[in-house]
C-alpha positions in Angstrom: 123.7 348.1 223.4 121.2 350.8 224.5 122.2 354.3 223.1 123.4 356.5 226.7 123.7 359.8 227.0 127.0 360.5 226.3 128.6 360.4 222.8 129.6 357.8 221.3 133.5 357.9 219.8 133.6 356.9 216.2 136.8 357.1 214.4 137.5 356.2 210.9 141.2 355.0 210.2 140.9 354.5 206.5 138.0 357.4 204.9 139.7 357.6 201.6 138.6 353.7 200.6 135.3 355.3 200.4 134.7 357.2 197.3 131.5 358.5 198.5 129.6 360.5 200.8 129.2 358.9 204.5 125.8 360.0 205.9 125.8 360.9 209.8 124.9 358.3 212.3 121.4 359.1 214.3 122.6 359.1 218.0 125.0 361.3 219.6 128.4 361.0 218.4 132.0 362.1 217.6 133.3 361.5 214.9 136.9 361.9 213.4 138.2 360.6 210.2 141.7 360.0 208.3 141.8 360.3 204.7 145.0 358.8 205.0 145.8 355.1 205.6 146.5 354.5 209.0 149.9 352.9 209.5 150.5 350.2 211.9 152.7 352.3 214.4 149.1 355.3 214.5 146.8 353.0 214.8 146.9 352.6 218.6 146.9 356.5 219.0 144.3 357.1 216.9 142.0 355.0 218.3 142.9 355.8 221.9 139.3 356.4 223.6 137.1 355.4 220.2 134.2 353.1 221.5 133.9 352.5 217.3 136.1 351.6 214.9 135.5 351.9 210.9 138.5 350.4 208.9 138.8 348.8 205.4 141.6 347.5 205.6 143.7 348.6 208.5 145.4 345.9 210.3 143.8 344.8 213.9 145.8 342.3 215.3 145.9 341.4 219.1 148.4 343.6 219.7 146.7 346.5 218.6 143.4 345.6 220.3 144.5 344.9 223.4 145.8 348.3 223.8 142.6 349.7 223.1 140.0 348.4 226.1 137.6 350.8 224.9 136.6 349.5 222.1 133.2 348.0 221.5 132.4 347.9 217.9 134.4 347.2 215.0 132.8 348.2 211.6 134.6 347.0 208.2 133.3 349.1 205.4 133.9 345.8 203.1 133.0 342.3 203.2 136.5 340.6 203.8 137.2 340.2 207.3 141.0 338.9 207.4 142.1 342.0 208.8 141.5 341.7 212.4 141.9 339.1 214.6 138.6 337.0 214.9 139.6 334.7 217.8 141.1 337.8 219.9 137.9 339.9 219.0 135.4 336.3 220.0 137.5 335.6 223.0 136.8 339.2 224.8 133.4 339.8 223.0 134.2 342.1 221.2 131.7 342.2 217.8 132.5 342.6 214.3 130.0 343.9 211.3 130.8 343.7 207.7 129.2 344.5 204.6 127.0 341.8 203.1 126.2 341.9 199.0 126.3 345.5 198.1 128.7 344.1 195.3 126.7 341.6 193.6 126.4 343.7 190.2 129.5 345.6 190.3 131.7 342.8 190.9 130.3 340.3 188.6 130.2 343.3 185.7 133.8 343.4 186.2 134.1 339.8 185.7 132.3 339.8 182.7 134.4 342.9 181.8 137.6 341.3 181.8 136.4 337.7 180.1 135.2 339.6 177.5 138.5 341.7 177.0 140.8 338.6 177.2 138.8 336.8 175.3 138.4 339.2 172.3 141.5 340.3 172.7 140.4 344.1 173.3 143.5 345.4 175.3 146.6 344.4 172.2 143.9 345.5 169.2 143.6 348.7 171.6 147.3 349.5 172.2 148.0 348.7 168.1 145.7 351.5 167.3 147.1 354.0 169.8 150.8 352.4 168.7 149.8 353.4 164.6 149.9 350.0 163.2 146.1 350.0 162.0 147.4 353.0 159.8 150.0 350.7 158.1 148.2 347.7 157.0 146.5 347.7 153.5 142.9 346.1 153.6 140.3 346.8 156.5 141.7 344.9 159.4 144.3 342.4 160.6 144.0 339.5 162.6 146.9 339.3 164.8 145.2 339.0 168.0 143.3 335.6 168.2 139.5 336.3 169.3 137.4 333.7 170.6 133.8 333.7 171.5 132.8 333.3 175.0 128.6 331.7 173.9 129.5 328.1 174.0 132.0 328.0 176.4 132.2 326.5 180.1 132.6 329.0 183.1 133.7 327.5 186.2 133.4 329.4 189.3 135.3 328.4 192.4 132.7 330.0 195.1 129.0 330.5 194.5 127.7 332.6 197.1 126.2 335.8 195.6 128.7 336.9 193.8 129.1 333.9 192.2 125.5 332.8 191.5 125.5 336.8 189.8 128.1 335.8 187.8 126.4 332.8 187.1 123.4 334.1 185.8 124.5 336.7 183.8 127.1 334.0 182.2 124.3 331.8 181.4 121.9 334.7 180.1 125.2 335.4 177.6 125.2 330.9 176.6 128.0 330.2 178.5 128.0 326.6 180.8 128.0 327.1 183.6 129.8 324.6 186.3 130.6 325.7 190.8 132.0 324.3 193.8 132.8 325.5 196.6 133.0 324.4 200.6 129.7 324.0 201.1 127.1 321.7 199.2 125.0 322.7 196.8 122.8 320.7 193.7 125.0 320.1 190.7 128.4 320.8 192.6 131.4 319.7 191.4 135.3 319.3 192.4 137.9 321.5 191.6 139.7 319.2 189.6 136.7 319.1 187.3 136.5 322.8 187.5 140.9 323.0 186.2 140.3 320.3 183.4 137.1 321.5 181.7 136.5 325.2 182.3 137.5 327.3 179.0 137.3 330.3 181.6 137.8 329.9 185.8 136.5 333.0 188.0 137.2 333.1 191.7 134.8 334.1 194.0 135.5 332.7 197.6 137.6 334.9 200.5 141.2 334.1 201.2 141.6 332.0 204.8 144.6 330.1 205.8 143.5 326.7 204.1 143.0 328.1 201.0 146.5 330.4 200.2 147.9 330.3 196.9 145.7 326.7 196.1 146.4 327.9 192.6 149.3 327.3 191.8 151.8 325.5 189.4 149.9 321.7 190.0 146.5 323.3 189.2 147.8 325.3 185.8 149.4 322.1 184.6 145.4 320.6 184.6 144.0 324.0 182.8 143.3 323.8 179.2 146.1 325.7 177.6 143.3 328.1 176.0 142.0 328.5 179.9 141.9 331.8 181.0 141.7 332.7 184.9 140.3 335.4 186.3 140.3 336.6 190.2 138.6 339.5 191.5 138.1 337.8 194.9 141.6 338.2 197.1 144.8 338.6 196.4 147.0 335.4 197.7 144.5 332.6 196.5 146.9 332.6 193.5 150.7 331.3 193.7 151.5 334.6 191.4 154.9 333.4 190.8 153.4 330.3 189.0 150.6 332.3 186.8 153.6 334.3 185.4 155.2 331.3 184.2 152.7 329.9 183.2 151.5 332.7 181.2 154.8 333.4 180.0 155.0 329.4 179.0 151.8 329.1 177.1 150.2 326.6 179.8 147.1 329.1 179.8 145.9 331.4 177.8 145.3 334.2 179.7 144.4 335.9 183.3 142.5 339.0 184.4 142.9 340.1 187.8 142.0 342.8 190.1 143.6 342.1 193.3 147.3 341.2 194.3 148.4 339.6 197.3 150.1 343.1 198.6 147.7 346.0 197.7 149.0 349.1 196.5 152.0 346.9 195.3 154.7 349.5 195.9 157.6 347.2 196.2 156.7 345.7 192.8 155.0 342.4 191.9 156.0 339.5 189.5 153.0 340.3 187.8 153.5 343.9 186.9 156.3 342.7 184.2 154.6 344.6 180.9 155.9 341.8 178.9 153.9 339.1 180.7 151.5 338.0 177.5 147.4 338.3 177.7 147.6 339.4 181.6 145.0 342.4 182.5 145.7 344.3 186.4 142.9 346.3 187.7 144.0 348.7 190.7 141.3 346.6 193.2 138.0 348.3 191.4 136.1 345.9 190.5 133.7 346.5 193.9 133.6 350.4 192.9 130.5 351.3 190.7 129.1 354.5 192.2 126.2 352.9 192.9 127.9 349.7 194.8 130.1 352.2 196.9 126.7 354.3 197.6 125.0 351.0 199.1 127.9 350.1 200.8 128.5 353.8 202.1 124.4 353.2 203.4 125.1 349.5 204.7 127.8 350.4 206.9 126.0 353.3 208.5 123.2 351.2 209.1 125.2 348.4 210.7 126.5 350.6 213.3 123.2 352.4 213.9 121.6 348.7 214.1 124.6 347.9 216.8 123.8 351.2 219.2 119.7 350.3 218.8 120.2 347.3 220.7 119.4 345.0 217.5 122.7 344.3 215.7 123.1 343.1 212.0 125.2 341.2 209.4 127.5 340.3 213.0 130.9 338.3 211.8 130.9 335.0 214.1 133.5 332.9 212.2 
């Protein structure tokens, strides 16, 4: 679109998923923000008369948007999409922008990050110091707390679009193996079952659609080494999280680091939150949230809106 005369309504339903500055966009606007998630039942008013919408992760669902004729522009400030309704939003013509790879050192550090603690065994040693126990034993150290080395061992990644061919490299700077698949072809790709059977560590990396809920589940931990560790900072709900607590708690692998639960902040509990679930680490949904990713992504989204109202629009979500 052309920029007019008149300002342009911006509001943003979510500002506190942002943990830094947003810079001002460069044509007449007005803007108005909510710390504050926006519930489902404010939505609709708050948006009443907004020709732009910025959301995280606010819920737009047909619903909503048809309330809202208004609207021309939705801008996610985050890559995942599964928040609004695509084919409502494609049917009217109503366009979408998302952020593309502001997250491909952040995310894949924070992979690294919780390989390295499960597979050292960083977070029980930790908790035996703080508990005293290091204070009771008679020579230098103890040995409780198995620790592996992660040179030699075989990464699989399920997904290998940036973040995943990050992840990739880094893992292969550090002498892991390194083995992908994913939906698309690529050289050296291989299945999934190859992935469950011979990765020592499995790192997910591809968003969460309807064809791919929970597709690990109890079936795909019974073909895991039981050493196997499994580590998701890509979506909540790829992972059956009923099934990695039994099979944690079972011994069928031998450990998970996650970031992301399948309800986010989980207020009503989650099976996964039980302290006495062995070699399990939770992030609170930080992996994405280096200063300096947030900063980019803070820039990206400004810039997608600005591209939008110049008549030349960017990173435009079409599927």
């Amino acid at each position: 679109m052309s920029v007019s005369n008149a300002p342009l309504k911006i509001v943003f339903l979510d500002r506190a998923t942002i943990g830094v500055p947003v810079r001002e966009p460069n044509f007449p606007h007005e803007y108005k923000e909510y710390q504050e998630t926006t519930s489902a039942d404010e939505t609709v008013e708050r948006l009443a008369g907004a020709d732009i919408a910025i959301i995280n992760k606010v819920q737009l669902r047909a619903p909503t948007l048809e309330k809202l004729p208004n609207l021309k522009l939705i801008a996610v400030a985050a890559t995942g999409t599964d928040c609004i309704d695509k084919a409502y939003c494609k049917a009217r013509g109503l366009p979408i922008v998302n952020i593309r790879n502001y997250a491909v050192n952040t995310v894949p550090e924070h992979t690294l990050a919780l390989i390295f603690a499960l597979r050292r065994g960083l977070l029980p040693y930790v908790m035996d110091v703080r508990g005293g126990k290091w204070q009771t034993i008679d020579q230098f150290c103890y040995f409780d707390h198995p620790i592996h080395d992660i040179t030699g061992t075989t990464l699989g990644l399920v997904g290998f679009g940036a973040l995943g061919k990050s992840v990739a490299r880094r893992a292969e700077a550090l002498g892991l193996k390194v083995i992908a698949t994913d939906v698309y072809d690529f050289p050296g790709k291989v299945d999934l079952d190859t992935i469950l059977q011979t990765s020592d560590i499995i790192s997910l990396h591809c968003p969460l659609t309807e064809n791919n809920r929970n597709f690990i589940g109890a079936a795909e931990f019974k073909k895991m080494k039981k050493s196997a560790i499994l580590i998701n900072t890509a979506r909540g709900g790829l992972v059956d999280e009923v099934a990695l607590a039994e099979a944690l708690k079972s011994g069928e692998i031998g450990g998970a680091g996650f970031d992301v639960l399948t309800v986010e902040p989980p207020k009503q509990g989650n099976v996964l939150l039980d302290p006495s679930i062995p070699n399990l680490i939770i992030t609170p949904h930080v992996a994405w949230a280096s200063i300096e990713a947030m900063t980019g992504l803070s820039n990206q989204l400004v810039d997608n809106i600005e591209a939008w109202v110049s008549g030349t629009p960017q990173n435009l979500v079409t599927e």
